[in-house]
N, C-alpha and C positions, 0 to 999 in steps of 0.2 A: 415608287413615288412616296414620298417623305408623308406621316396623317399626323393628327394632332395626337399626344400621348395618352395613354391613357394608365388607370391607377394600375398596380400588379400587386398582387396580397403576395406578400411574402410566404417561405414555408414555416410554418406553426408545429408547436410542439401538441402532440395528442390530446393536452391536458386545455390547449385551449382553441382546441377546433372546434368548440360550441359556439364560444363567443368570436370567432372570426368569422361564422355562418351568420350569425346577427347582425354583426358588423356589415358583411356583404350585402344583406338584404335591406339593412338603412340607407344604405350609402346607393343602392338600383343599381348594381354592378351586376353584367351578365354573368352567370354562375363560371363559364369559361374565362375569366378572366384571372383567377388562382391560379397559381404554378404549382407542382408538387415540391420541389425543390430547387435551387438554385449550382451554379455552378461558377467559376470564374477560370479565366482564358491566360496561360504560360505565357502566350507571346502575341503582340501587338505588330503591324507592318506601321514602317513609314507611312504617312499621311499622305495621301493622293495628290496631286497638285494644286487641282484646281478646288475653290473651294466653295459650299453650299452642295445642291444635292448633286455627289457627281460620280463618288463610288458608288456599285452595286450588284458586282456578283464575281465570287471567286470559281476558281476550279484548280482539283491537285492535281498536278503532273509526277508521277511516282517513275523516278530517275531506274532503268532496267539494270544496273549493276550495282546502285549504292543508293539505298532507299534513303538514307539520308541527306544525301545532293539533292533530294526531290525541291521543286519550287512549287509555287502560288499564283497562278496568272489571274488578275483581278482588275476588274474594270472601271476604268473613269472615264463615266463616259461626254467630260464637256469636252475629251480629243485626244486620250490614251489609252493604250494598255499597260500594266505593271506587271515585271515578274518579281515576285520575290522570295528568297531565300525561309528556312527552316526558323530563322530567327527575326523575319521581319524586316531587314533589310532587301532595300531594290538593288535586282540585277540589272532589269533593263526597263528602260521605256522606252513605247512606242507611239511616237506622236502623230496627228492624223487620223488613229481610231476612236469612232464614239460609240464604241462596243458597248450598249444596254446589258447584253446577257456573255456568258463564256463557256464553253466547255470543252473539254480534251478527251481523245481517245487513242492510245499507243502515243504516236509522237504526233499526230495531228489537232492542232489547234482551231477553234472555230469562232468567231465572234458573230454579235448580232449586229451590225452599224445603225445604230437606230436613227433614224429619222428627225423625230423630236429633239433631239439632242445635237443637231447638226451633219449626223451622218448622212451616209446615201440609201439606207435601208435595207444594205445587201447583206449577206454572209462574207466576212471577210476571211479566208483558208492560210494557216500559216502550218508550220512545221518547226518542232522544236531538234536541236542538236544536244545530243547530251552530252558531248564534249564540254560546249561552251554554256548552256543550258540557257539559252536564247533565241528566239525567236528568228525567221525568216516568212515574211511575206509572200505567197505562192498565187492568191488568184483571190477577185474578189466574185461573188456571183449574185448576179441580181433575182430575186426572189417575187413573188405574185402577192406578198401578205405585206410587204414593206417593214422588218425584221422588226422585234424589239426583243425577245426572248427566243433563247435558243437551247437544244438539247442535241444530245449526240446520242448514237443507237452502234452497234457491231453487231451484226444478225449473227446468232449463233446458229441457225440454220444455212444462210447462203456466205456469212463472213463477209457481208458487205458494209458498208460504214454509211450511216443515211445523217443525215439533218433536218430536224424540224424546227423551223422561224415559225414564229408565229407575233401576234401583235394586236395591238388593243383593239380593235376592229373587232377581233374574235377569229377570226381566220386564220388556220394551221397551214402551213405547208409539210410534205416531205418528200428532200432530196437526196438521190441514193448520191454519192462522193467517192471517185476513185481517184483513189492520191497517188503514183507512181514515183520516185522522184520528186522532182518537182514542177511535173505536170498533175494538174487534176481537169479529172474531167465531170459534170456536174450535171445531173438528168432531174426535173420532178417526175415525181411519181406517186404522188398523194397530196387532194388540198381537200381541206371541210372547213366548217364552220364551226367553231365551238359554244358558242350565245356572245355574252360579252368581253369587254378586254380580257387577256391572258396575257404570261406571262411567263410565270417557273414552269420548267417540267421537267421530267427524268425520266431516261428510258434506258427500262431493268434489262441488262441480258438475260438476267438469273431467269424471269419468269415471261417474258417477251410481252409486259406491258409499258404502257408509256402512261405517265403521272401527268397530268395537264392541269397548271391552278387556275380557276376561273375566277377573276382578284377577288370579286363582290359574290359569290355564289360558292364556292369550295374547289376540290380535287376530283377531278374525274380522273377513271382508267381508263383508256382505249388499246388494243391492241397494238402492238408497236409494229410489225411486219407491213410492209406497202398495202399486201391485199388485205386486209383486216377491216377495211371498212369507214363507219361512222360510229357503229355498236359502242356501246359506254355505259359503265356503272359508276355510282359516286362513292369515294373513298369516305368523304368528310366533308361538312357546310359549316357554312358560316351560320350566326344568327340562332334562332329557338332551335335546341335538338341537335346541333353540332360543338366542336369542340375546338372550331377556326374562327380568328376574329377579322374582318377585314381589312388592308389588302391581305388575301393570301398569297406570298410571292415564292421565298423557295424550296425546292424541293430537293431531297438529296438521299443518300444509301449507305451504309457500311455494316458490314455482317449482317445481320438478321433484322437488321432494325432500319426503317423509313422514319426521316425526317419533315417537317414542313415549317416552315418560318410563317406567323400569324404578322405581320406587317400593327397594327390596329391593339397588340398588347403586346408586346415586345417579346413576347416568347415563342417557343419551340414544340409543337408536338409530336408525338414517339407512337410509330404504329410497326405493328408483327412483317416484315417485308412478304412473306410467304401467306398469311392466313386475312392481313388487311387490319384486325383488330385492334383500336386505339387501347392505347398503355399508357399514354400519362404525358404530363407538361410537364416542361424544366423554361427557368430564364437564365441568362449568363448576366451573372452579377458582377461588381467591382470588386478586381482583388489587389493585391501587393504588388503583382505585377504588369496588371492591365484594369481598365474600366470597362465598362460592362458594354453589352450589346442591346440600343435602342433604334425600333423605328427600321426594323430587319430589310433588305430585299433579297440578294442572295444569298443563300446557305452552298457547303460543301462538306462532305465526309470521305474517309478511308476506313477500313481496318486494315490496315495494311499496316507492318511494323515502318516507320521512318526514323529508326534512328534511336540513338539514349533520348531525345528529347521528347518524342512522341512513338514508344514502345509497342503499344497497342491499337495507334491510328490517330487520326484528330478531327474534330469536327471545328466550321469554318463559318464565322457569321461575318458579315459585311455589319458595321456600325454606321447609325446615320445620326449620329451626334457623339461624335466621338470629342472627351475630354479627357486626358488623360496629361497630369501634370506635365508642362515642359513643350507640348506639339503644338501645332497651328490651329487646332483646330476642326483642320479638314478632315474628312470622313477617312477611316482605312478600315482595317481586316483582323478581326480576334480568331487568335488557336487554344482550341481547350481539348486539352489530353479524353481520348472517345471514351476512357474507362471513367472517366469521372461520370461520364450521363450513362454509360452502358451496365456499370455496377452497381445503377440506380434503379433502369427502368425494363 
């Protein structure tokens, strides 16, 4: 959900981080509210259709035989899904979804149908072909938390593929998914409460945790595996003593490094995937050949090579004021090569 803006100190040159700490302190700017550095985004997507707040969260599909055919399935959620190509053009639209949240795992696709937005609140289960690299509708499944954000899990212990809806209420779900074909069949097997709304989450194979952003309060970790409980430590908060501005919405991975979108300053935090330790802000600026990333909700990453165009992976913000000479207007999706923030931070 789209907040009012707020100021972003640009990155300073050494000689005058004195006077921008003054500057801060006149101006009652929470000390989190500096980026370390900036970055700007290769490739821009067509603009959503529908317009006002209505994109809001991508996920990469990394094509198994030509990482460069990889696409973007990104959601608008006043009643689509979009896929799109390496350069930002759409393959397909899917009308009828009000997918809030998205994410993929192998060739399975998951939306959130959010409620709010006009959906039905379910998980909607698609499957992508990578022949055509499009989308097919497989099963919708009604959830206990009425969806708004969703994450995908592949237990590296049992190889099973779960899903966690969860929704502003604060209530998580998680459903184990067995996709065959093109039957799935759809079991819960974990709900709790989290406190309040949520929304981004991420769930690491690497470390078998699940990332849950609590929009107004921070990042918890909860184990990701069905038996694991309610058990939770906090990543990162918002407010005095944290480094998250509110909303906190998304969460994302690539190589050693965790991402989190601050909703409330328009930038990005960078923490150790393995150890937890925050390492530093970046914001995606305006460049030559895209406008910058404000007013975040979902985030995506790879390190994954895709191609001459994204070598070393790409990280993936959803803009919610997207102006960028010549468009509509309406909200889309910036790519920025993963080495530009990773040879950073």
């Amino acid at each position: 959900m789209p907040v009012t803006r707020k100021l972003r100190t640009p990155l300073l040159s050494a000689s005058a981080l004195a006077g921008a700490a003054a500057l801060v302190l006149q101006t009652a700017l929470p000390a989190q509210a500096a980026v370390d550095f900036d970055v700007t985004a290769t490739v821009e997507t067509a603009p959503v259709s529908h317009s006002g707040d209505a994109a809001d969260d991508p996920a990469i599909w990394v094509h198994p035989d030509d990482p460069a055919k990889s696409v973007v399935v990104g959601t608008d959620k006043k009643g689509a899904l979009e896929v799109y190509d390496l350069k930002g053009a759409r393959v397909q639209r899917i009308d009828g979804d009000h997918g809030n949240n998205v994410d993929v795992r192998g060739d399975v696709v998951v939306s959130a149908d959010d409620e709010a937005a006009g959906g039905d609140g379910a998980l909607h289960v698609y499957r992508i072909d990578p022949a055509t690299r499009r989308l097919k509708h497989l099963k919708d499944v009604p959830t206990e938390v009425t969806a708004h954000g969703v994450c995908l899990y592949r237990s590296p212990q049992s190889g099973k593929l779960y899903a966690y809806p969860n929704s502003t209420s604060g209530r998580v779900e998680q459903w184990e998914l067995a996709v065959s074909g093109d039957s799935v069949t759809a079991t819960s097997v974990r709900l709790f409460d989290a406190g309040s709304a949520v929304e981004g989450c991420y769930a690491d194979e690497s470390n078998g945790k699940l990332y849950l952003g609590e929009e107004d309060v921070g990042v918890w970790v909860y184990g990701a595996e069905p038996g694991a409980g309610t058990a939770r430590t906090k990543l990162d908060s918002t407010g005095s003593g944290g480094h998250l501005t509110a909303d906190t919405e998304g969460i994302a991975a690539a190589g050693n490094r965790l991402f989190v979108s601050s909703q409330g300053s328009d930038d990005f935090t960078v923490y150790d995937r393995r150890s937890g330790a925050y390492l530093g802000r970046f914001g995606v600026a305006s460049g030559t050949a895209a406008d910058d990333c404000e007013d975040t909700d979902g985030i995506d990453a790879t390190a994954t090579a895709l191609g001459s165009a994204f070598p070393k992976g790409v990280f993936i913000c959803q803009d919610g004021s997207n102006g960028a000479p010549g468009s509509s207007g309406n909200q889309n999706f910036k790519f920025v090569p993963l080495e530009r923030i990773t040879d950073r931070v």
